[in-house]
C-alpha positions as CSV (number, residue, x, y, z in Angstrom):
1,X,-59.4,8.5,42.4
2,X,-56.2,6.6,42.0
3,X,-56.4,2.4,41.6
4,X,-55.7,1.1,44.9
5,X,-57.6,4.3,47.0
6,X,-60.5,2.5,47.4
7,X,-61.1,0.3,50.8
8,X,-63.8,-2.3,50.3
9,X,-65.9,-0.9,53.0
10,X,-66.2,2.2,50.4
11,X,-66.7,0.3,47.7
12,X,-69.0,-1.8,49.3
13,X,-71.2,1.2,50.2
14,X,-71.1,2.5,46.9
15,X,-72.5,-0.7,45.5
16,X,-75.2,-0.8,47.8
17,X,-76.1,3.1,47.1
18,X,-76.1,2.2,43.3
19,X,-78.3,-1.0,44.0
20,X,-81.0,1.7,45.8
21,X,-80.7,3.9,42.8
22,X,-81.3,0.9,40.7
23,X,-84.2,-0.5,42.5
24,X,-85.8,3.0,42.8
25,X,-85.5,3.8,39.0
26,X,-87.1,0.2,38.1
27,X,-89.8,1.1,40.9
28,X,-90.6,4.3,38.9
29,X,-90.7,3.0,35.7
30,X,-93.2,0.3,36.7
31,X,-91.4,-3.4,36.2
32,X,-93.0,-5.9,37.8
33,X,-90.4,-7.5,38.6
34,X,-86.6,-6.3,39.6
35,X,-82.9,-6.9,39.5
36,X,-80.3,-5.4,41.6
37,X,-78.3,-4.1,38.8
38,X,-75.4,-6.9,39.6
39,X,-73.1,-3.8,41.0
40,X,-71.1,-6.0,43.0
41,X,-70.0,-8.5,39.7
42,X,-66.8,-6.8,38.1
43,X,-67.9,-9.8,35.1
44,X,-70.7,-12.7,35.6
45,X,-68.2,-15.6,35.7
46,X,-65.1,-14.2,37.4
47,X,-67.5,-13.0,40.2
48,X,-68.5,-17.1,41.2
49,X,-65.0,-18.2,40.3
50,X,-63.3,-15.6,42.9
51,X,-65.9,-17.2,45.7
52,X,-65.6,-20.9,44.5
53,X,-62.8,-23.4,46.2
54,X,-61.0,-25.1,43.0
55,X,-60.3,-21.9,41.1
56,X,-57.6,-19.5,40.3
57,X,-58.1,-16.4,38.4
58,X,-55.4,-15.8,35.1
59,X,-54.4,-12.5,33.3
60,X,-56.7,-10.6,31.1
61,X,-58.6,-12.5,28.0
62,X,-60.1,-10.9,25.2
63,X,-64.1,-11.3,25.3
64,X,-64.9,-9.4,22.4
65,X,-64.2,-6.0,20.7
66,X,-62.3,-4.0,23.3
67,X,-63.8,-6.2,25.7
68,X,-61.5,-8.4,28.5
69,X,-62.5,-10.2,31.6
70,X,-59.6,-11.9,34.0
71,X,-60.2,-15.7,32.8
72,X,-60.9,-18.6,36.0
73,X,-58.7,-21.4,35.5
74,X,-59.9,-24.4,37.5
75,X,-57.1,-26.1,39.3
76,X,-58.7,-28.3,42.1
77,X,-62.2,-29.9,43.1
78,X,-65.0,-27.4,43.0
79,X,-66.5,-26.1,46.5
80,X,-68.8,-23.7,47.8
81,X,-67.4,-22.0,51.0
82,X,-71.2,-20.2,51.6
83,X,-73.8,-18.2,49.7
84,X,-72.3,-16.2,47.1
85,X,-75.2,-13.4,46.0
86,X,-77.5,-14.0,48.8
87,X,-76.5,-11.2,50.7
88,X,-76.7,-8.7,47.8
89,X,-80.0,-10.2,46.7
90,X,-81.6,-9.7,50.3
91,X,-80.3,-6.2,50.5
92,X,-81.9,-5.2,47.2
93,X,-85.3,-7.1,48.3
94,X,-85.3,-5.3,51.6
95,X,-85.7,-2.3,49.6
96,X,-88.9,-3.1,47.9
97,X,-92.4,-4.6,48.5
98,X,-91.7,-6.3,44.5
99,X,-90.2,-9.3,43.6
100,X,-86.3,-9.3,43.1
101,X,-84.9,-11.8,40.9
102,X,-81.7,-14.2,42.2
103,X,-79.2,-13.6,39.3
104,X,-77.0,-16.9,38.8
105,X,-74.3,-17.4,36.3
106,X,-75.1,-21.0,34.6
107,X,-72.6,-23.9,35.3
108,X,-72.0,-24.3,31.3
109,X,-71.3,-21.1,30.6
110,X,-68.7,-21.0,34.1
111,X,-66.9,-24.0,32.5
112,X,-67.1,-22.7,29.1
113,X,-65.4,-19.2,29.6
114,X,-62.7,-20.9,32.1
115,X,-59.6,-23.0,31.9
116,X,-60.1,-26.6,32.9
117,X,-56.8,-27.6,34.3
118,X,-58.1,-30.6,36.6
119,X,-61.0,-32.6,35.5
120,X,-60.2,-35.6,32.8
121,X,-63.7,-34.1,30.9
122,X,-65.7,-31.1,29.6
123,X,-68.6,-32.6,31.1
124,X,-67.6,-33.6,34.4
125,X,-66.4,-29.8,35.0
126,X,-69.8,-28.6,33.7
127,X,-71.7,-31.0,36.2
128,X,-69.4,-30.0,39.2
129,X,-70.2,-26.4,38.6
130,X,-74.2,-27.7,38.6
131,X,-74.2,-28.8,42.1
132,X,-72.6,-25.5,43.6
133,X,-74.9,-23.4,41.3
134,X,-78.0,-25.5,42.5
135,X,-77.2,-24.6,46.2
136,X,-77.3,-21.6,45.7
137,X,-80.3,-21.5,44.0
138,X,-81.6,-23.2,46.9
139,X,-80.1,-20.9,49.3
140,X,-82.2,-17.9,47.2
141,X,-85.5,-19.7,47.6
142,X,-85.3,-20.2,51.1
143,X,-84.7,-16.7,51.8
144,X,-86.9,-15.6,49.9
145,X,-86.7,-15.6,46.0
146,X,-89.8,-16.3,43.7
147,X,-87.9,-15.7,40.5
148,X,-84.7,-16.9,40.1
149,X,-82.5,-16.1,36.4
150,X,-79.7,-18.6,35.6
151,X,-77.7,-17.0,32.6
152,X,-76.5,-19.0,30.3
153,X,-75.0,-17.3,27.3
154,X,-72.3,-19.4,26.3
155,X,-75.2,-22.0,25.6
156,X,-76.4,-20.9,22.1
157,X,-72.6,-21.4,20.9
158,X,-72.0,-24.6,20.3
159,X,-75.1,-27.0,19.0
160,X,-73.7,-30.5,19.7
161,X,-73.8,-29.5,23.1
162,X,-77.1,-28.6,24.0
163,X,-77.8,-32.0,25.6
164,X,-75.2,-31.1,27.8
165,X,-76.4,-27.8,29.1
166,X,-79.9,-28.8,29.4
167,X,-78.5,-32.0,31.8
168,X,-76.6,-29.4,34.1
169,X,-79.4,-27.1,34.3
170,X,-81.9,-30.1,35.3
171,X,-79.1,-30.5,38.7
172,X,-79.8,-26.9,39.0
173,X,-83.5,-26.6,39.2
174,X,-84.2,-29.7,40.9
175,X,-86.3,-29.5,43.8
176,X,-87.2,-25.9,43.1
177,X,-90.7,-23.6,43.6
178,X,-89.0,-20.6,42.2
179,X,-90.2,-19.3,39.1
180,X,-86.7,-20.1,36.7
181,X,-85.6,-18.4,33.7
182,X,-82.3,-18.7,31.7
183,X,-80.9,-16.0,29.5
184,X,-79.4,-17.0,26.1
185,X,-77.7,-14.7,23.7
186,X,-75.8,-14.4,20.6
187,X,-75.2,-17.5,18.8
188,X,-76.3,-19.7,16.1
189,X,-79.8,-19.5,17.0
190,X,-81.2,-21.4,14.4
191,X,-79.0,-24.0,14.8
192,X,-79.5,-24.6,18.8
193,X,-83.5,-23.3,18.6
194,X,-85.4,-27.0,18.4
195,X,-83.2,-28.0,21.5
196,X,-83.3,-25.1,23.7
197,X,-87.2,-26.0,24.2
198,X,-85.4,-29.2,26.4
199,X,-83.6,-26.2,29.1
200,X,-86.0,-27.4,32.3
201,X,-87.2,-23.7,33.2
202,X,-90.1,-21.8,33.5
203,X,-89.0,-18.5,31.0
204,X,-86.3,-18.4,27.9
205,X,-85.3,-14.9,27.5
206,X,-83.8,-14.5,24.4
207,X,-81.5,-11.6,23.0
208,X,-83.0,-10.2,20.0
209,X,-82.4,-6.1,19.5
210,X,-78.5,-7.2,18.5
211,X,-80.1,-8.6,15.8
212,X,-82.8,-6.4,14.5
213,X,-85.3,-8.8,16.1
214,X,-84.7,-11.4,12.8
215,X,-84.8,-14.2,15.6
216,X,-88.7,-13.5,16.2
217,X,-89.0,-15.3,12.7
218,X,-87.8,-18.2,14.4
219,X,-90.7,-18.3,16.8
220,X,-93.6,-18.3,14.7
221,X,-94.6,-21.8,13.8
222,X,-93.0,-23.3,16.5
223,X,-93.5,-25.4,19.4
224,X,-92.6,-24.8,23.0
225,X,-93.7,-24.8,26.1
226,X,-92.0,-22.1,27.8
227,X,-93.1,-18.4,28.3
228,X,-90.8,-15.8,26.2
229,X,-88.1,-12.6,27.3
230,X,-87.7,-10.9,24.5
231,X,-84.5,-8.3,24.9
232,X,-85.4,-4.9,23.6
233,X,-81.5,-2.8,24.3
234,X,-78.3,-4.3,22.5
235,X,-76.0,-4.5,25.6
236,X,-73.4,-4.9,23.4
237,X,-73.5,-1.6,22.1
238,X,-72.4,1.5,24.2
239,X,-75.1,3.7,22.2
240,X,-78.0,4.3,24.5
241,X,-81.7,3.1,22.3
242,X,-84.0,6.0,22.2
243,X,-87.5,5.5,24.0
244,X,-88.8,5.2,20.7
245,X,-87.0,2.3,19.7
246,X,-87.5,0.5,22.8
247,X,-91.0,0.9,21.8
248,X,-91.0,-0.2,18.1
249,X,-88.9,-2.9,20.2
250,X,-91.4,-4.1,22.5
251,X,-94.2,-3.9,19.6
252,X,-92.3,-6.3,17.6
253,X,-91.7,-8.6,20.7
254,X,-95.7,-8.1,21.3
């Protein structure tokens, strides 16, 4: 199919038929608890910028490897014109009797892969992005959500700024009963791992098949008080893991 063939009422029905297959598969396999696949989200901060007042969207920017994503640049105050994933999420809930999780994009890792063009600091774009992202969050909960995820891979890349995205993730799970998690992945682990204990959620999921699962030395002797995702497929690699070392995987995580 040619660029530009596509109406968004087809493309629209094509994400919802790939959430359904997602749903079903994780249904089959037994999870406990499910994502919708994010089939809507071309990339994780574009997708929130696109639906945010205050952004524009600039040419392609190299991510990594052959990688690219269009880069936001904010230009104006930040606003949220309405709920941003709340439809998808209720479509992929209405589909099972188990627990979807609300996927959110965290407001340091929004800032940190975007332009800032209008606000005199780092900080005060990071803490803007908090109060849109906490809305939604709230938004999820009252529809429905008992588990809500708020990546945050940019946050394991710079150490002197851990204080910083601990602060914006308090704004964003104020007030909430959810269950909260935030994803963090490929950085300096060792050098951010005493202050990521500070992130105020529930559940630190943790990337650790990109590194052979070294990181899980890190753990032992520790203290926190948060439960522990332990990622057993490099998603940074287009080579499909055999079942047999997600296994060896989830044994090492175990």
């Amino acid at each position: 199919m040619l660029r530009g063939e596509l109406g968004s009422n087809q493309l629209e029905q094509m994400e919802r038929e790939a959430t359904a297959f997602w749903i079903k598969s994780q249904e089959e396999l037994g999870i406990d608890i499910l994502v919708d696949g994010e089939m809507d989200r071309g990339d994780m901060v574009t997708y929130f910028s696109e639906l945010l007042d205050g952004f524009t969207i600039s040419g392609l920017v190299r991510s990594y490897g052959n990688r690219y994503y269009r880069k936001p640049i904010v230009v104006g105050p930040i606003g949220r014109k309405g709920p941003m994933t709340l439809k998808t999420w209720a479509y992929a809930q209405s589909l099972t009797d188990k627990p979807v999780k609300g996927m959110l994009t965290g407001p340091y890792t929004i800032a940190e892969w975007s332009f800032n063009e209008y606000y005199s600091t780092f900080e005060e774009f990071v803490m803007e992005v908090a109060k849109v992202i906490h809305a939604e969050a709230i938004d999820l909960e009252r529809a429905g959500a008992k588990y809500i995820q708020i990546d945050e891979p940019a946050a394991s890349t710079r150490p002197e700024e851990m204080e910083l995205v601990a602060r914006s993730m308090e704004v964003v799970t104020k007030g909430l009963s959810a269950y909260t998690l935030t994803h963090i992945c490929y950085g300096d682990f060792e050098a951010v791992f005493d202050d990521i204990n500070s992130i105020p959620v529930d559940n630190l999921d943790i990337e650790t098949a990109n590194s052979n699962y070294s990181l899980l030395e890190l753990f032992r002797g520790r203290q926190y008080d948060k439960h522990l995702s332990l990622g057993v497929t490099d998603v940074h690699s287009h080579r499909i893991e055999s079942l047999d070392e997600v296994k060896a995987g989830i044994r090492k995580a175990l």
